[in-house]
N, C-alpha and C positions, 0 to 999 in steps of 0.2 A: 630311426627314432626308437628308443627305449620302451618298453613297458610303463615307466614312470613320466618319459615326455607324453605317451597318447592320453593317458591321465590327466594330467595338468590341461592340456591343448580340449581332451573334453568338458572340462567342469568349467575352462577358461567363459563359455558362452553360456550368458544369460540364458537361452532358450531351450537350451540342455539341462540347465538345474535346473526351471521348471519344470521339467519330463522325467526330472529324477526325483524332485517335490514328488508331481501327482502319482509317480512307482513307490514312494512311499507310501501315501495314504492308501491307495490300493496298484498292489500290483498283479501280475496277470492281464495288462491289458493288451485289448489292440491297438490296431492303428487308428482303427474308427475309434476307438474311446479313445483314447492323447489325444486327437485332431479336436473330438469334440470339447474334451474340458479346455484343450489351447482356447478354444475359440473361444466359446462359451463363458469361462472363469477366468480366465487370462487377458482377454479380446484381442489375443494374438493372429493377425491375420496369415497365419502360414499355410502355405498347399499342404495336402496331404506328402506327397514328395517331399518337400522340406522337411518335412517330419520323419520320414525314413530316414532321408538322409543325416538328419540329427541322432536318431536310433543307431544307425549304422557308424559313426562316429563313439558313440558311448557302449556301442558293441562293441567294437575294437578295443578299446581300454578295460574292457570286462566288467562294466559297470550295469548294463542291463546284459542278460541270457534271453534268447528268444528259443521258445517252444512251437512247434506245430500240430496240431491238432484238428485231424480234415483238413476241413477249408480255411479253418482260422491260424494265425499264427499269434500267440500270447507272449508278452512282454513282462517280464520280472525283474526287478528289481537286486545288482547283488551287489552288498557290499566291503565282502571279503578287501580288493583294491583299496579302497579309503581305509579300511586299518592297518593295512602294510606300513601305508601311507605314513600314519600317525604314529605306527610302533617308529617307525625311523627315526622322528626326530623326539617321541617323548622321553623327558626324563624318569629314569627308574625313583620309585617312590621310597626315598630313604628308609620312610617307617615300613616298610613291608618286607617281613622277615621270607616271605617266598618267594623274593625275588635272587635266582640263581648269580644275577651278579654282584650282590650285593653279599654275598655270605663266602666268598673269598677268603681264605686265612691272610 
């Protein structure tokens, strides 16, 4: 599987874009905080293990980086992957004179 399938196959699950929601609004978290806003905001019944394993799935696709720190390990947010993404299929912007492929003789 590609770079771009484990991408697809992670954003594919509901419960994974909520994890990448709440890395939005803040990211840095743990596993105890995603468990709890799951729970909490979401009223997602998932083990904490389900949750790893969810992490561990959108780690793969390079969507969240995890951090270690002591005892804690911190969860961030990266979204470099989803612009790849969209550069791939967006159209170049006619009017935009910076755009290198657009200024072709």
């Amino acid at each position: 599987m590609g770079v771009a399938d484990d991408l697809f196959k992670a954003l594919a699950d509901s419960t994974r874009r909520i994890i990448l929601d709440e890395l939005t609004q803040k990211s840095g978290q743990t596993l105890f905080e995603i468990c709890s806003r799951l729970s909490m905001k979401h009223r997602l019944g998932i083990s904490r293990q389900g949750v790893s394993q969810h992490l561990a799935v959108l780690e793969a696709a390079g969507l969240v980086e995890t951090r270690r720190e002591g005892r804690y390990k911190f969860h961030d947010l990266n979204t470099a992957p989803l612009r790849q993404i969209t550069e791939r299929w967006l159209a170049p912007d006619p009017s935009d004179p910076s755009d290198p492929k657009e200024s072709s003789p």
